[in-house]
N, C-alpha and C positions, 0 to 999 in steps of 0.2 A: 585767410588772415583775419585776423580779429577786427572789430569795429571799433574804432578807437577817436570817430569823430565826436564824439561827447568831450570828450580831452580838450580836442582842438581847438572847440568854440568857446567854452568856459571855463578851462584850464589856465592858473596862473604861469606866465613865461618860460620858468625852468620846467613845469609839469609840460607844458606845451612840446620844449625840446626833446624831451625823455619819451613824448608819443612819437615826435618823428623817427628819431634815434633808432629806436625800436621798428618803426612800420619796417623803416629802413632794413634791418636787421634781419626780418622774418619775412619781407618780400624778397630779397636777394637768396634765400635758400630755394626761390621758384627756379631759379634758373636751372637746376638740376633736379626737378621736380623733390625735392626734400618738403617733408612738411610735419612744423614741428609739435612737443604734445601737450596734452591739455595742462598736465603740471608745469609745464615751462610756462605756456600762458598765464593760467594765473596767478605763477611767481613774476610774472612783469607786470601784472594791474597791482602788485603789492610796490614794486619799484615807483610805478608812475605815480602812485597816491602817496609817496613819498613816506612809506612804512617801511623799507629796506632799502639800502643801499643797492649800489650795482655792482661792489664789490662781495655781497651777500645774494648776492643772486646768482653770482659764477659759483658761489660755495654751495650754495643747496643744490645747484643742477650736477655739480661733479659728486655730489654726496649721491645726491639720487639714479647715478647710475652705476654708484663702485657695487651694487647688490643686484644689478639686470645682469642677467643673461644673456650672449651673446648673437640671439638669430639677427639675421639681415636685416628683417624689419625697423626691428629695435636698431639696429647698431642705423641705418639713415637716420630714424627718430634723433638718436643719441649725435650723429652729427649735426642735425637740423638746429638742435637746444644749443649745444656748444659751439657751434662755430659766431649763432645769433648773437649771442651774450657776449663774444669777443668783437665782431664788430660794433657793436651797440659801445664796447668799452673806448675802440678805435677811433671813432668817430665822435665821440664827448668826447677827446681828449683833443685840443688846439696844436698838437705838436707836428710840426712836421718838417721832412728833412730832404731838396730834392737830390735825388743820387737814386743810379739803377740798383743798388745794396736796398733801397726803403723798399721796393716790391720783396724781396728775400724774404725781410723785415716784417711785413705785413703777414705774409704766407705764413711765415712760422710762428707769428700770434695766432693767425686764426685757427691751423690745424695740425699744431703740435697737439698728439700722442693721439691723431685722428688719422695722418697718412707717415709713414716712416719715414716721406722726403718732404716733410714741411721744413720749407725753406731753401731746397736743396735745387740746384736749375738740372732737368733730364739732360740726360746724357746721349739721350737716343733719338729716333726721326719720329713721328706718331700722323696719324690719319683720323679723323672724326664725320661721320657721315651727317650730313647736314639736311633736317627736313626742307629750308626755304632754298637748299642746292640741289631739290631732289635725288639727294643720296650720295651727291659730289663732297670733295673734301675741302675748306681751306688750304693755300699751302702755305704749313707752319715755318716756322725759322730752322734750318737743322740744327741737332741736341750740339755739337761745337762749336757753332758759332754764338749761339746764344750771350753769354758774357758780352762778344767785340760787338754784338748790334747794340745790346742796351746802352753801352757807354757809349757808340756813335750818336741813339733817336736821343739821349739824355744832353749829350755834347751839344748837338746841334740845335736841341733845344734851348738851351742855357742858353744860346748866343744869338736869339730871336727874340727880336723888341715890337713890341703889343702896340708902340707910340706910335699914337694916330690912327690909328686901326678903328676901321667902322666897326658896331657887333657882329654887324651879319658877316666880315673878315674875319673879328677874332674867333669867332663860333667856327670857320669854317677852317681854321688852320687848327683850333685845339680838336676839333674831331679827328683833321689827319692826324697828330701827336699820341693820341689816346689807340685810335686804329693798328696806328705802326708798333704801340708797345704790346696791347691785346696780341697782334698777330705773329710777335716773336714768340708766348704762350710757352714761358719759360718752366714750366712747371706739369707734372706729370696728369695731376688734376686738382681744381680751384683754380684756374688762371681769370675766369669770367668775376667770382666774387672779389679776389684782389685787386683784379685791374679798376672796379667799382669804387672799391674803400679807396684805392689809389687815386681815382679822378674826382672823389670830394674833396679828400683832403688838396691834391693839386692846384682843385677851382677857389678855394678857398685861399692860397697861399697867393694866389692871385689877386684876392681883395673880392671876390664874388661874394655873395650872401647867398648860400646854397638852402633852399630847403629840401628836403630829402625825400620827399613822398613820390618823387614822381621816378625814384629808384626802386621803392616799393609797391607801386603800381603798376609797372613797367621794364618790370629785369627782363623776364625775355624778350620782349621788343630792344633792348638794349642789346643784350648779346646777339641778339639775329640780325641787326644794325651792323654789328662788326663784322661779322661774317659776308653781310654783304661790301661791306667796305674795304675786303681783302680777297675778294671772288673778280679772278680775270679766268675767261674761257676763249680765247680770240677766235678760235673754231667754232664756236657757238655766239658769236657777236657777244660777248657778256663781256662788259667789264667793270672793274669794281667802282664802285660809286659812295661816298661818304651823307649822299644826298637824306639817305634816313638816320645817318646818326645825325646829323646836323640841326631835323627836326626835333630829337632828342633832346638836343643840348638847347636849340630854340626856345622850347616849354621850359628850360629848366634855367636858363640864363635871361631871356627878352622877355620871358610873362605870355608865349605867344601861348594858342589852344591848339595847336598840329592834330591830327587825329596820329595814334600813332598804333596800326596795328600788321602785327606780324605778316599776314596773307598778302600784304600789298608786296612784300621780297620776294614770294617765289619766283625764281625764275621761272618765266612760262613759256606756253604752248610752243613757238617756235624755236626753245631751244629746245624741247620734246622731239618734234619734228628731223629737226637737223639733225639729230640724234640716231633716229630712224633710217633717217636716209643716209648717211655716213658710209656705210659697208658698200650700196648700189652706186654712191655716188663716187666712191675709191674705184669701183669696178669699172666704170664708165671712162672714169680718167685713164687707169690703166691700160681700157681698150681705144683710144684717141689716140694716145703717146704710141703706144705700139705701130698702131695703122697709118697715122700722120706724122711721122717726127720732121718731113721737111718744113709742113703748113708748122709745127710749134716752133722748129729753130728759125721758122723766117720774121720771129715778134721783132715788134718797132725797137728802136733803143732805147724811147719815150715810155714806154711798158714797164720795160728792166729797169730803169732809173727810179718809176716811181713805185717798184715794188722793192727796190732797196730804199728807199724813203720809209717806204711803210716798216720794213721790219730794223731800221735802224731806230726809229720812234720808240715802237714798241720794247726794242732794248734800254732804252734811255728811258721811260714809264719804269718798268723793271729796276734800271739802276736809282731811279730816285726811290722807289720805294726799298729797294732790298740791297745795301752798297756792298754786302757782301755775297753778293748773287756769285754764281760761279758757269764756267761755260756749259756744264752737263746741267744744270738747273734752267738755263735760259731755255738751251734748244727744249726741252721740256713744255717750258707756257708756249713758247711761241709757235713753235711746232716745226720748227726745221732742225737740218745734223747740228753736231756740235763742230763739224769742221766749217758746217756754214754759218753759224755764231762767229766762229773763231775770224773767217775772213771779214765779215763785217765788223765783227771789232778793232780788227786792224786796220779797216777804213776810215774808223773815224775815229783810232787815235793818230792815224797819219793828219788829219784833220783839224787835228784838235778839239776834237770834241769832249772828249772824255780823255783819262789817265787813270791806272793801277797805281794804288799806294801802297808800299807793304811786299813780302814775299809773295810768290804766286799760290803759293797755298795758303789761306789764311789773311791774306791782304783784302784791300776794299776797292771800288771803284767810285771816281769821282766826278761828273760833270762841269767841263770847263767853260763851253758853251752850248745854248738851248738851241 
């Protein structure tokens, strides 16, 4: 990325903005290692010296590629330029509107006639192999439900009030908010740069005073922040923690200085390990169960109780974060059947704990008490 702290320091106000706007712009294409090219660049130190509009800079970048050729290289180059120039557009522009339709919105500015489904929410389940998950996936929202999550995180956001809220509170509820919409990653590919354009414009609808550099400094620490913020493994002790986006949001709402760098997420050495041992350690249980089934069925009823404790929790973690979670998706994280979901659900809606809203396909689930 370019140097563009000369701007910052003696640059008049609007030229000031038009450098962040920008850093902005062309640090957010790191996220998919895109990197854009020397003509885009210096058609943006003509923008910032306030020789061309921004509106004459989306014109000469689309003129300058109706005569490229199509190889791969080029065609990243040619997304890196265009998609820059439309959130550079995005993000100078104050407007904004909150509704799960404004991510659509966002997608299909920045990469209409770059992906065929800009704008369009996938229809389908997808998997991403994650370096700081050693190879593990997030799990994404499935391509159906998509729509009923966003109007529920959007619902239940609208109807959550900030009054009184310390920073380090508000910081730590808008990182889950931000979290829950990345993770539903409505969109085939771009969901990291939208959810971005999405959380300035957000923090700003809020009354924040965003400066944007530390989105340009910082996009992959950003999007590895979400990843870990939507990473539960309970077989591997891992669960997901907001703790690094938080630091994110810290640096860029409180003025703190976080160090904020990627290596500190990987999951480590002991989820390696357990990993390792998994297949001898299934082996070992199977050879116990087999040779002792009187010593296992003679467990305390203090055992049993507190191990339905545990995986009724861990269902309730689940339903707050995913309300449209389904029984074959639980038994999945948590790691039991789904007829053993099933009975424990029905524990604790005898209980009152929870309740199904909705048809049983397609419906949601709600927490009545904690």
């Amino acid at each position: 990325m370019e140097d563009y702290s000369e701007y910052l320091i003696q640059g008049e106000p609007d030229k000031r903005e038009r450098v962040r706007n920008w850093m902005t712009a062309i640090g957010l294409q790191d996220v998919d290692d895109l990197k854009p090219s020397q003509y885009f660049l210096d058609t943006v130190k003509q923008n910032i010296e306030g020789k061309i509009t921004l509106e004459e800079v989306r014109k000469l970048i689309d003129q300058y590629y109706t005569t490229k050729e199509g190889l791969l290289q080029e065609k990243r180059t040619e997304e890196a330029d265009k998609v820059a120039v439309r959130i550079a557009e995005l993000i100078a522009h104050k407007t904004f509107s909150f509704r799960p339709n404004t991510l659509a919105s966002i997608h299909r500015h920045l990469f209409e006639g770059i992906y065929k489904f800009a704008g369009i929410y996938r229809d389908y389940n997808i998997t991403k192999p994650e370096l700081v998950l050693r190879g593990d996936t997030v799990r994404y929202e499935s391509g159906n439900l998509i729509s009923d999550t966003l109007e529920y995180e959007f619902d239940t956001e609208k109807k959550f009030s900030y009054e009184g809220l310390s920073m380090p509170k508000m910081v730590k509820h808008i990182s889950r908010f931000i979290a829950n919409v990345w993770q539903i990653h409505p969109f085939g590919e771009g969901n990291t740069r939208t959810t971005a354009v999405f959380t300035i414009q957000f923090l700003r609808n809020l009354g924040f005073e965003v400066t944007n550099e530390i989105f340009a400094e910082n996009s992959k620490y950003f999007r590895n922040s979400l990843v870990r913020a939507n990473y539960t493994n309970m077989q591997y002790g891992i669960t997901e923690t907001t703790e690094y986006l938080e630091r994110f949001f810290r640096n860029l709402l409180m003025g703190e200085q976080n160090e904020l760098k990627s290596r500190y997420m990987i999951v480590g050495t002991k989820w390696e390990e357990n990993k390792k041992e998994d297949s001898t350690a299934a082996q070992e249980s199977i050879q116990e169960s087999s040779g002792g089934t009187q010593e296992s069925s003679g467990g305390t009823q203090e055992s049993t109780q507190e191990t339905n404790k545990s995986t009724q929790e861990m269902i309730l973690d689940e339903i707050r974060k995913h309300p449209f979670t389904t029984r074959e998706q639980l038994a999945k994280v948590i790691g039991i059947t789904p007829d053993g979901i099933k009975k424990q659900l029905d524990k604790m809606k005898k209980a009152k704990r929870i309740k199904h809203v909705g048809p049983t396909k397609g419906g949601h689930w709600e927490i009545i008490t904690e």
